[in-house]
Backbone as a chain_set.jsonl record, in Angstrom:
{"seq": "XXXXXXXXXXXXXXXXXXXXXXXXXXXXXXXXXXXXXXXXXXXXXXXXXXXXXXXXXXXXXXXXXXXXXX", "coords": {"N": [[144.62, 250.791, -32.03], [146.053, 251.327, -35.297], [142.773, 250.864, -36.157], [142.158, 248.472, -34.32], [141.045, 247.275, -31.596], [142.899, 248.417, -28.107], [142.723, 247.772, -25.431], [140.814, 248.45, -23.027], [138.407, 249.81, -20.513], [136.491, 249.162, -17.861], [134.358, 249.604, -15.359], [132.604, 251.932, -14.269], [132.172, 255.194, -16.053], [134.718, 258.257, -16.704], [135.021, 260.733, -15.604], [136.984, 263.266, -17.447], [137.124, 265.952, -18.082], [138.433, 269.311, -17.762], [140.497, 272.76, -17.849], [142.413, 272.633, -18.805], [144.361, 273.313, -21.591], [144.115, 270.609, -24.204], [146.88, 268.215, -25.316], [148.308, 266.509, -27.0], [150.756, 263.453, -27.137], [151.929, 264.425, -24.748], [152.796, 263.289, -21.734], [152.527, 262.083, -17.915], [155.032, 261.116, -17.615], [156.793, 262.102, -19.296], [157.438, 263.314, -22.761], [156.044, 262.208, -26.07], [158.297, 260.388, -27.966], [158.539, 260.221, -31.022], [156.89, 260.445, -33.668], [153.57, 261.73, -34.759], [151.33, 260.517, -36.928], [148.43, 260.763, -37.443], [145.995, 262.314, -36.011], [142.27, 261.914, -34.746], [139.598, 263.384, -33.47], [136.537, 262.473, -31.122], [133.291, 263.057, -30.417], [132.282, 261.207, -28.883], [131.653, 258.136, -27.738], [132.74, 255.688, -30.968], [131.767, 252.719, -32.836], [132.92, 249.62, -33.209], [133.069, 248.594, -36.452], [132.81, 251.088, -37.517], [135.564, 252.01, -36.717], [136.95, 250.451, -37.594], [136.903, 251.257, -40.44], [137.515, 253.63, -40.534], [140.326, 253.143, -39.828], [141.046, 252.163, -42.376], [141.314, 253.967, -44.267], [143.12, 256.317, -45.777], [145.209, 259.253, -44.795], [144.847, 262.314, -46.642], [147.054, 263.266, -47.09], [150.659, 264.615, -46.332], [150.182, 267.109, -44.478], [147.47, 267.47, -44.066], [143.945, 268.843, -44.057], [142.86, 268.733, -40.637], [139.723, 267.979, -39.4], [138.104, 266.872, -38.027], [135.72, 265.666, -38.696], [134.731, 262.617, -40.115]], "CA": [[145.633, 251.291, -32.902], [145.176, 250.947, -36.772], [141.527, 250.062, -35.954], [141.952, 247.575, -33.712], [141.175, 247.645, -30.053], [143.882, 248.008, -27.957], [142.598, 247.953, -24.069], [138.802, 248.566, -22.818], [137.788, 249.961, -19.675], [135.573, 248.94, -17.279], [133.72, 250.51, -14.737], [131.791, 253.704, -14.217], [132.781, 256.309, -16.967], [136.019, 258.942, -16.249], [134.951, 262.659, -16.019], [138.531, 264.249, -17.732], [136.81, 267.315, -18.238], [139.211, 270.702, -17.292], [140.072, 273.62, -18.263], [143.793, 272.771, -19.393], [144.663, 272.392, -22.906], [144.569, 269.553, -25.084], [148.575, 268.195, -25.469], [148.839, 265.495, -27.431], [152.218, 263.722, -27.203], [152.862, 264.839, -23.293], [152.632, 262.8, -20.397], [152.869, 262.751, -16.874], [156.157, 260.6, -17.346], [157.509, 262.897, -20.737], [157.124, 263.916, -24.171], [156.487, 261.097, -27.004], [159.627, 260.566, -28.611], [158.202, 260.242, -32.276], [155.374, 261.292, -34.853], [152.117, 261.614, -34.514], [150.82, 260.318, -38.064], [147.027, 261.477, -37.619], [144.901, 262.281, -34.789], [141.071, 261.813, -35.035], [139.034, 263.885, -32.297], [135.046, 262.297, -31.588], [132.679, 263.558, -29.337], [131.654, 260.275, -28.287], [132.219, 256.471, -28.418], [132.071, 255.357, -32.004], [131.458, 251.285, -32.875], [134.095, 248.645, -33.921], [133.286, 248.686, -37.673], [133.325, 252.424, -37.849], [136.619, 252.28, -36.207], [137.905, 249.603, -39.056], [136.557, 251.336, -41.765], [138.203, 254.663, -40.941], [141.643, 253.097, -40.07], [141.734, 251.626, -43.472], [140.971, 255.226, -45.339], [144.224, 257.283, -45.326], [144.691, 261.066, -45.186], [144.665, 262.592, -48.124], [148.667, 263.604, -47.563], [150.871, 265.743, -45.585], [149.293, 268.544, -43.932], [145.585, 267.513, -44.575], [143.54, 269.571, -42.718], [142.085, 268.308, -39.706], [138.268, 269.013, -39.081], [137.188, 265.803, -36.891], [134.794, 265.515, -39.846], [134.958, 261.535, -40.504]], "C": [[145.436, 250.638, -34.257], [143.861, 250.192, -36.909], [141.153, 248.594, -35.087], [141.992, 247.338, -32.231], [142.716, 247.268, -29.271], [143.786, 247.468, -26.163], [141.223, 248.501, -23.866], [138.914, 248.857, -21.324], [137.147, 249.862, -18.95], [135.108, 249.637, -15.762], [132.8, 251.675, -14.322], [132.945, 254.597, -15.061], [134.024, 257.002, -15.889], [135.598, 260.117, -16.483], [136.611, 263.205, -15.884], [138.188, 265.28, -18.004], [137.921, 268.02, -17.245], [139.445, 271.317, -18.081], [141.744, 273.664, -19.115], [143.503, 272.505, -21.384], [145.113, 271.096, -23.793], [145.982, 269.08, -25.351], [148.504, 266.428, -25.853], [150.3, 264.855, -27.715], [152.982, 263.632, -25.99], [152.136, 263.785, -22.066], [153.188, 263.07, -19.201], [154.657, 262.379, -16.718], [157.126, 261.221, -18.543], [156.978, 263.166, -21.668], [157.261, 262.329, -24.873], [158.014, 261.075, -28.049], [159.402, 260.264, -30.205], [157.473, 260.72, -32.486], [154.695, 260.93, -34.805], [151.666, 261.537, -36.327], [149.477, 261.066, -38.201], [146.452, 261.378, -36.416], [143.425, 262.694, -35.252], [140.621, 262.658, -33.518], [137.125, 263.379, -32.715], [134.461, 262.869, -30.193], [132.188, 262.259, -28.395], [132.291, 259.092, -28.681], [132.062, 256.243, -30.272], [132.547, 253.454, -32.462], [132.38, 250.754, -33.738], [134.212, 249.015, -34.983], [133.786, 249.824, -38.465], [134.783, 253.152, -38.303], [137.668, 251.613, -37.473], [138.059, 250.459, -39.865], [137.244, 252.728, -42.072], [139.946, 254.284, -40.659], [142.078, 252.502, -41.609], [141.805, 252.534, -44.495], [142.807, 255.658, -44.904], [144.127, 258.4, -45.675], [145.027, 261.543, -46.259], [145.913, 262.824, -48.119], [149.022, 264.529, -46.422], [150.468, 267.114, -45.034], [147.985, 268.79, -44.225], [145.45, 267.958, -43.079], [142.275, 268.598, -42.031], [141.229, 268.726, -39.241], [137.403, 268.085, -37.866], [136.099, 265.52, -37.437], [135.259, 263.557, -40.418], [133.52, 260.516, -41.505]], "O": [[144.79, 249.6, -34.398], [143.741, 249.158, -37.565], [140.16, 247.875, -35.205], [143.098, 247.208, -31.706], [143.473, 246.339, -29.553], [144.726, 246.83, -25.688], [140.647, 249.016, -24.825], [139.628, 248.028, -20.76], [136.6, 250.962, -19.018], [136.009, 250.265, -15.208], [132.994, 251.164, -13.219], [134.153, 254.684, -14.84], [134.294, 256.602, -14.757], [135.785, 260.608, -17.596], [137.275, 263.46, -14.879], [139.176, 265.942, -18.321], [138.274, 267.505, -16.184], [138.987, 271.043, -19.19], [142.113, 274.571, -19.86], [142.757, 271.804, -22.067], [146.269, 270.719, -23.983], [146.473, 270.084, -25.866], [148.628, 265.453, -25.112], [151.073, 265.509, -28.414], [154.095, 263.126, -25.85], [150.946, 263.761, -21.751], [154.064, 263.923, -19.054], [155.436, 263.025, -16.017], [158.251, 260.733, -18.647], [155.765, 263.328, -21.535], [158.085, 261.472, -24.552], [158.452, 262.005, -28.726], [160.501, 259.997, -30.692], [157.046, 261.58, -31.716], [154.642, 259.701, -34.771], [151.716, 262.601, -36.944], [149.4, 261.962, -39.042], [146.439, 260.306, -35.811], [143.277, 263.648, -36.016], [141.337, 262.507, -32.528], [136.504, 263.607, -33.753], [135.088, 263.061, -29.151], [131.758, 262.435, -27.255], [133.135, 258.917, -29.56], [131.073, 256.786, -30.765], [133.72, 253.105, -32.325], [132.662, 251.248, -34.83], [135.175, 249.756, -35.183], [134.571, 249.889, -39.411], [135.174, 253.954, -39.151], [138.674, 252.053, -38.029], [139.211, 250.689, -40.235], [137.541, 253.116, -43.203], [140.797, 255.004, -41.181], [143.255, 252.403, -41.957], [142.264, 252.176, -45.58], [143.455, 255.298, -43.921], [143.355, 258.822, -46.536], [145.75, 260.783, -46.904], [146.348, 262.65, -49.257], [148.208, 265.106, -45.7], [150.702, 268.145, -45.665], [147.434, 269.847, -44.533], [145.971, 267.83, -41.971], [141.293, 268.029, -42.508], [141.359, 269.761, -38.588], [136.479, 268.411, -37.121], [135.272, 265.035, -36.664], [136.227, 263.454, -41.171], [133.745, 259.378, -41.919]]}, "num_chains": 1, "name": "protein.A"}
């Protein structure tokens, strides 16, 4: 969260692949009860510094469009 790890994984990878839609926000236990400031989508892992260097950019403003382009 703001570029800074929050929890790590270990083990053999997680196939979440299906066919549901994306729902950011919803869990199995409810709905988030606040705002989603920005969501980033990557195809893959990307490395600590990366991770700094884009939490310290901000979005250009309300209703910037989101391309997953970083």
């Amino acid at each position: 969260m703001d570029g800074k790890l929050q929890s790590r994984s270990t083990g053999a990878p997680h196939d979440i692949s299906n066919t549901e839609p994306l729902r950011i926000g919803n869990g199995e236990t409810g709905c988030l009860s606040g705002k989603v400031r920005e969501v980033r989508l990557y195809r893959g892992a990307i490395d600590p510094a990366r991770i700094a260097g884009l939490a310290a950019r901000r979005p250009a403003g309300e209703g910037a469009a989101l391309n997953g382009r970083a």
